[in-house]
C-alpha positions in Angstrom: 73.6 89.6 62.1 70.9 87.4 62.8 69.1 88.5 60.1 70.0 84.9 57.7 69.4 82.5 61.3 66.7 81.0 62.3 64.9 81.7 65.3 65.6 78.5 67.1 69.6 78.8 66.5 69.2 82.1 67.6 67.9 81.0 70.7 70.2 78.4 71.1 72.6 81.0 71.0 71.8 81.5 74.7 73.4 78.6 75.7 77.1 77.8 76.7 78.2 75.2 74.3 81.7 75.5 75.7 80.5 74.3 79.2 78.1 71.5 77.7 81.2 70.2 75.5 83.1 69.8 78.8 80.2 67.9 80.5 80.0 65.8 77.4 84.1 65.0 77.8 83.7 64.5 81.1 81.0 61.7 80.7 82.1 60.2 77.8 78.9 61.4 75.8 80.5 61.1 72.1 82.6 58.2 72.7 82.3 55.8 69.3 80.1 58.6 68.0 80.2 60.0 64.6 77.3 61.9 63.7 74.7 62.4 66.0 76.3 63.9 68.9 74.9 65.0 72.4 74.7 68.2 71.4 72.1 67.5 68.2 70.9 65.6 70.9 70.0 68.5 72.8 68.3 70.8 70.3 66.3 68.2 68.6 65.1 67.6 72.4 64.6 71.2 73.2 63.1 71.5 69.5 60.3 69.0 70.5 59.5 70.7 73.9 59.4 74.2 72.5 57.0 73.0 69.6 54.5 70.8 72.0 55.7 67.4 70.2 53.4 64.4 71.9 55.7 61.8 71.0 59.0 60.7 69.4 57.5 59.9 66.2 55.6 63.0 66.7 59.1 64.9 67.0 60.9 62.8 64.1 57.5 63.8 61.8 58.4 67.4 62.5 61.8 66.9 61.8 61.4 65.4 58.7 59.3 68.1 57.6 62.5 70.6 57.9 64.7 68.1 57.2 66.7 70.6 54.9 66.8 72.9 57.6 68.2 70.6 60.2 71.7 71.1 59.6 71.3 75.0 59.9 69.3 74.7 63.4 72.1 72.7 64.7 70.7 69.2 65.1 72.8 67.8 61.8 71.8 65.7 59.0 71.2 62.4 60.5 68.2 63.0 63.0 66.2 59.9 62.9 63.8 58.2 65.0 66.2 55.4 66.1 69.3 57.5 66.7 67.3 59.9 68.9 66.2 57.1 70.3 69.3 55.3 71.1 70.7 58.3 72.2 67.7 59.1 74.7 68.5 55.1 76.3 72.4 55.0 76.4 73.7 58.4 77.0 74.5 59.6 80.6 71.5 61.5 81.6 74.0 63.5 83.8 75.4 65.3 81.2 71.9 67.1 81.0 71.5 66.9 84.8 74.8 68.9 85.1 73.7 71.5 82.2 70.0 71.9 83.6 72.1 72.8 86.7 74.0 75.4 85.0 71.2 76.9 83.3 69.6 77.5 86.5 72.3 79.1 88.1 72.7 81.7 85.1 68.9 82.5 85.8 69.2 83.1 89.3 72.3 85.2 89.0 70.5 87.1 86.3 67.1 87.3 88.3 68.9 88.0 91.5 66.3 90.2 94.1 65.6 90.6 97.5 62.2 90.6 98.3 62.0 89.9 101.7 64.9 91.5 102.7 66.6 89.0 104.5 69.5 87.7 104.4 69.8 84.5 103.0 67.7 82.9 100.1 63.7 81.8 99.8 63.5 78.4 98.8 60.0 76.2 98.7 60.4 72.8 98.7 58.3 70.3 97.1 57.5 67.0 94.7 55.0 66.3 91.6 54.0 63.0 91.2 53.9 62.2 87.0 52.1 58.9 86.6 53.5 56.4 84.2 51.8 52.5 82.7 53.5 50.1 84.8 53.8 48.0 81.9 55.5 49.5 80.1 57.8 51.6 82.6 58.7 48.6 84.7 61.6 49.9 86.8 59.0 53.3 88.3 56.4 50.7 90.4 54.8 52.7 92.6 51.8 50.6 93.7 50.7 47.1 92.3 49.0 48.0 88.8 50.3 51.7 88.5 53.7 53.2 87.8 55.3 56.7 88.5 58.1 59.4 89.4 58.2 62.0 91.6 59.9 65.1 90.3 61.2 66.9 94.1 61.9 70.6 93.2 63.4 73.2 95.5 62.1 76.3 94.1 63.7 79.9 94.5 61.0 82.1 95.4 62.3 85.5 94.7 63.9 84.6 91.4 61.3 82.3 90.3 63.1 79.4 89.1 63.9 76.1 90.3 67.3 75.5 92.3 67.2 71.8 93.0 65.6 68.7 91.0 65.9 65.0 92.5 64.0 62.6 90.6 63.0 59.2 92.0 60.6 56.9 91.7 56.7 57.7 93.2 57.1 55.2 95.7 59.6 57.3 97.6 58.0 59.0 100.5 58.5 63.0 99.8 60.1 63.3 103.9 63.3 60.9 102.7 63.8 63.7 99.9 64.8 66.5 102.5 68.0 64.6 103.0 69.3 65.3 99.2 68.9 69.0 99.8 72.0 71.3 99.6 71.0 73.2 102.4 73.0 76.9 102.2 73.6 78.7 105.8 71.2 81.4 106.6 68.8 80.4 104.1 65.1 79.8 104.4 62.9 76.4 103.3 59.8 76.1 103.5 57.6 72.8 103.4 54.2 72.0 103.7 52.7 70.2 106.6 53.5 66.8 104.7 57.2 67.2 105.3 56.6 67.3 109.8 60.0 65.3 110.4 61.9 66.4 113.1 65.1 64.9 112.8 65.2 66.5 109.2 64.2 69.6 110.7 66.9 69.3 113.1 69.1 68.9 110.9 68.1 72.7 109.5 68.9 74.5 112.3 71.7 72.5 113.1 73.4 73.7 109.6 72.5 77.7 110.8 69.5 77.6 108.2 65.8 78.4 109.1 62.3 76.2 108.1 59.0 77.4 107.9 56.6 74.7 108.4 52.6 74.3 108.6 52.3 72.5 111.8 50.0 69.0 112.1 46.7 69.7 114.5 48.0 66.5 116.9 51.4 68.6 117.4 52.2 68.1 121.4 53.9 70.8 122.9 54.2 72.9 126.3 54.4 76.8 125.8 57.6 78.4 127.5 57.4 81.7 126.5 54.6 84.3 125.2 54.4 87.3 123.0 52.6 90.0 123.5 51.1 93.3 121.2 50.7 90.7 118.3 50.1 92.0 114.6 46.8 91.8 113.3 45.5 88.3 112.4 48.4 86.5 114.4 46.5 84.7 116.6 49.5 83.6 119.1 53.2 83.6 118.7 55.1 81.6 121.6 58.5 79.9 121.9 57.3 76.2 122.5 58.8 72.5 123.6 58.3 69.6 122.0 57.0 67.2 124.7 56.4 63.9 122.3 59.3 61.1 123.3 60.4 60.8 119.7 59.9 64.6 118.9 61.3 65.8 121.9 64.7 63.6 121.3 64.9 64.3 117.5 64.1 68.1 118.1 65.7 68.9 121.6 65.9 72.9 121.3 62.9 75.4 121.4 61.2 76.3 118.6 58.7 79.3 117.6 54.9 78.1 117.0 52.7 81.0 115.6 48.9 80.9 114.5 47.6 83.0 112.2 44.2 83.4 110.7 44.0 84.0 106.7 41.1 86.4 105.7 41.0 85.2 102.6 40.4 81.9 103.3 38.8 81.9 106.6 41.0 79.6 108.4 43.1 79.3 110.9 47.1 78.4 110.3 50.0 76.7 112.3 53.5 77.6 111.5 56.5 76.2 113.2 59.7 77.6 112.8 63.3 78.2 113.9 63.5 81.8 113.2 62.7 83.3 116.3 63.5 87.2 115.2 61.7 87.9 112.6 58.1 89.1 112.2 55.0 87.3 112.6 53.7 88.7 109.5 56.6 87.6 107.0 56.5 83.9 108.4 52.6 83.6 107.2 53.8 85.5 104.1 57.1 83.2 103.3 54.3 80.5 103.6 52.0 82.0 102.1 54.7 82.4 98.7 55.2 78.8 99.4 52.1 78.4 96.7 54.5 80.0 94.1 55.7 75.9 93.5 52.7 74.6 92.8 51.9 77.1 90.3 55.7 76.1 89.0 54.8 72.5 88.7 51.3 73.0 87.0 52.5 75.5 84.3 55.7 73.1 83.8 52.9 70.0 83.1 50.5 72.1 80.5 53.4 73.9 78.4 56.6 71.6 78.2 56.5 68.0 77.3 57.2 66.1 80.9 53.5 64.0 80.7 54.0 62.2 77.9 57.9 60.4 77.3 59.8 60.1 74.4 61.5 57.0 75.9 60.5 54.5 78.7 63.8 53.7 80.0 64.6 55.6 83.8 67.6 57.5 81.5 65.2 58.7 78.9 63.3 59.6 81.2 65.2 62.2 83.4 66.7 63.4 80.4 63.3 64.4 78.7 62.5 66.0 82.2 66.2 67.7 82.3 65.9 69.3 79.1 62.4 70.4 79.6 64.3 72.4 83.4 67.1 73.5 80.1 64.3 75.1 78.1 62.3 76.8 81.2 65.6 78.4 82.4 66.2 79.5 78.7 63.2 80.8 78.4 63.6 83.1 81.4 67.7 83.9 80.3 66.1 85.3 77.2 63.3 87.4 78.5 65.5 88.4 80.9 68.4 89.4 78.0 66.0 90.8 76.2 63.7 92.5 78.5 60.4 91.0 77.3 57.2 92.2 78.6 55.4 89.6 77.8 54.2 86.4 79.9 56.0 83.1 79.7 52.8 81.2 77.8 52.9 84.4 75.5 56.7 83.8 74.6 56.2 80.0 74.1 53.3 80.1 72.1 55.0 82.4 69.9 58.2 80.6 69.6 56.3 77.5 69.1 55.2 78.7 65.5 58.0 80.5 64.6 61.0 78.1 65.0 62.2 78.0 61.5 61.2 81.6 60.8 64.5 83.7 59.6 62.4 86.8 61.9 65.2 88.8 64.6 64.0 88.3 68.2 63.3 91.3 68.4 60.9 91.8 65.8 59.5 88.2 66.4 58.4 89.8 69.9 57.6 93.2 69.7 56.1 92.8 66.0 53.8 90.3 67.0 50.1 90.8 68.6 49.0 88.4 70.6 47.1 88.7 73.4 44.6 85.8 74.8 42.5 87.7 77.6 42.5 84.3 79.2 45.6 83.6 80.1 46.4 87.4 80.8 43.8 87.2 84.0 44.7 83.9 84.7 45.8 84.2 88.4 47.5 80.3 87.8 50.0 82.1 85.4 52.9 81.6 86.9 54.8 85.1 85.6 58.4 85.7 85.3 59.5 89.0 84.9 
């Protein structure tokens, strides 16, 4: 069946085009439009991240290059440099907020495990910074001669994809970011020592949902109740009281402090926590799979387009950053689908030179060999699957 398409409209294939249509009513993406919808839109976005374009005109080159093929791989006849363009600064970025959102959710259902064996779900939380020319991206000031946003990811641990993106501008401090998090009963967060607020943290346990937290070394406390028999390399585990006037009004109720020394490493760690019955061990290792964003964040900046803008309005700008989240989540649907054993950077480097190929999937992936030793023992590879 898929032997006359090409291989980027049969990945597209993957993707609910009744549910973006209905995003695209709701919003009033098509309004007065005749030709270049959202959803050409879309692909011709999706095209340019999947084919490492470095710029519009980069994109519009590549385009034109296949511009009798642009009809068949969904992006219509009349792709050009100022109707993607106009479409990148008027149309509600929300539309592609609300599909990125979507997306992710059909990943985690389909990647749905249960590492840790607890209840509720793993989430990291964090923020990249993407620096931007103040010049020419006015509204992103961050300090007096530089510009930037901040790209605040919650990031599922066990399924490996991201649950929760809040952009904002660099200049907001990443602590003000915990209050946009949909925080889900029983469910644990963890946060780097950056993110010590105890109101926010409050907050947590207040909800019935649990924080693991690397503690700051000028934490003041008094120590109300001991462990004993520890596991090895856990230093101390004790129930502890904030004693701090402002801590100890923000956070009023006991928490768990444990210290734990990482082999590895050679250092000593401080956790805090609210979750006073589960092991020692799996709090340093929740933390410890707390690293799993940063390797999220740096694989999303070397293979999808979020460095460089196609637009340098704040709109075009979340939407080239929402449709990169749309073609990371596809990416995973389709290994998952398809049960790929391959790497994420092998898939997109194949894809990336065969998007107007007429090759099945299938073939495309089990007929092609390509193996770069580099990336394979590249411990930085964030894998999927």
């Amino acid at each position: 069946m898929n032997n006359d398409k090409y291989v980027f409209s049969q990945l597209t294939s993957f993707l609910d085009r009744n549910h973006f249509n209905y995003l695209v009513r709701k919003y009033e993406g098509d309004r007065y439009v005749k030709h270049f919808t959202c959803w050409n839109q879309l692909l011709a976005l999706m095209f340019g991240q999947l084919s490492n374009r470095e710029s519009l005109r980069d994109l519009i080159v590549a385009l034109e290059a296949h511009r009798s093929k642009c009809y068949y791989l969904g992006m219509g006849k009349q792709v050009s440099r100022s109707n993607l363009a106009k479409a990148n600064e008027n149309r509600d970025c929300r539309i592609f907020e609300d599909f990125a959102y979507h997306m992710i959710d059909e990943a985690r259902r389909k990647r749905c495990t249960d590492i840790f064996k607890l209840e509720g779900n793993v989430y990291a939380f964090d923020s990249t910074t993407i620096d931007l020319c103040l010049s020419v991206f006015e509204w992103a000031k961050f300090r007096t001669t530089k510009g930037g946003v901040k790209v605040h990811t919650m990031y599922d641990v066990e399924t490996q994809v991201p649950a929760f993106v809040h952009i904002t501008p660099a200049s907001v401090h990443d602590m003000n970011a915990m209050d946009a998090i949909p925080y889900e009963p029983g469910s644990f967060y963890i946060f780097d020592r950056g993110y010590n607020d105890f109101k926010r943290l409050y907050r947590i346990s207040v909800l019935d949902s649990f924080f693991v937290i690397r503690s700051k070394g000028s934490l003041k406390y008094k120590t109300v109740k001991w462990k004993r028999r520890l596991p090895k390399n856990v230093l101390s585990d004790a129930e502890i009281e904030l004693t701090g006037y402002y801590p100890s009004k923000y956070y009023p109720e006991r928490m768990r402090l444990i210290r734990y020394w990482d082999e590895e490493q050679g250092r000593e760690f401080m956790f805090l926590t609210n979750a006073m019955d589960i092991n020692a061990l799996l709090v340093a290792e929740l933390y410890k799979n707390r690293w799993q964003i940063e390797l999220f964040f740096k694989w999303l900046k070397q293979h999808l387009k979020i460095k460089k803008f196609w637009g340098t309005s704040e709109n075009a700008v979340k939407t080239q950053i929402y449709v990169a989240i749309i073609t990371y989540c596809l990416v995973a649907v389709v290994q998952h689908d398809m049960r790929l054993e391959r790497s994420t950077y092998e898939v997109l480097q194949i894809l990336s030179i065969s998007l107007t190929d007429k090759t099945p999937l299938r073939d495309l992936f089990n007929k092609t060999d390509y193996h770069d030793v580099k990336e394979q023992i590249d411990n930085s590879e964030l894998l999927l699957f």
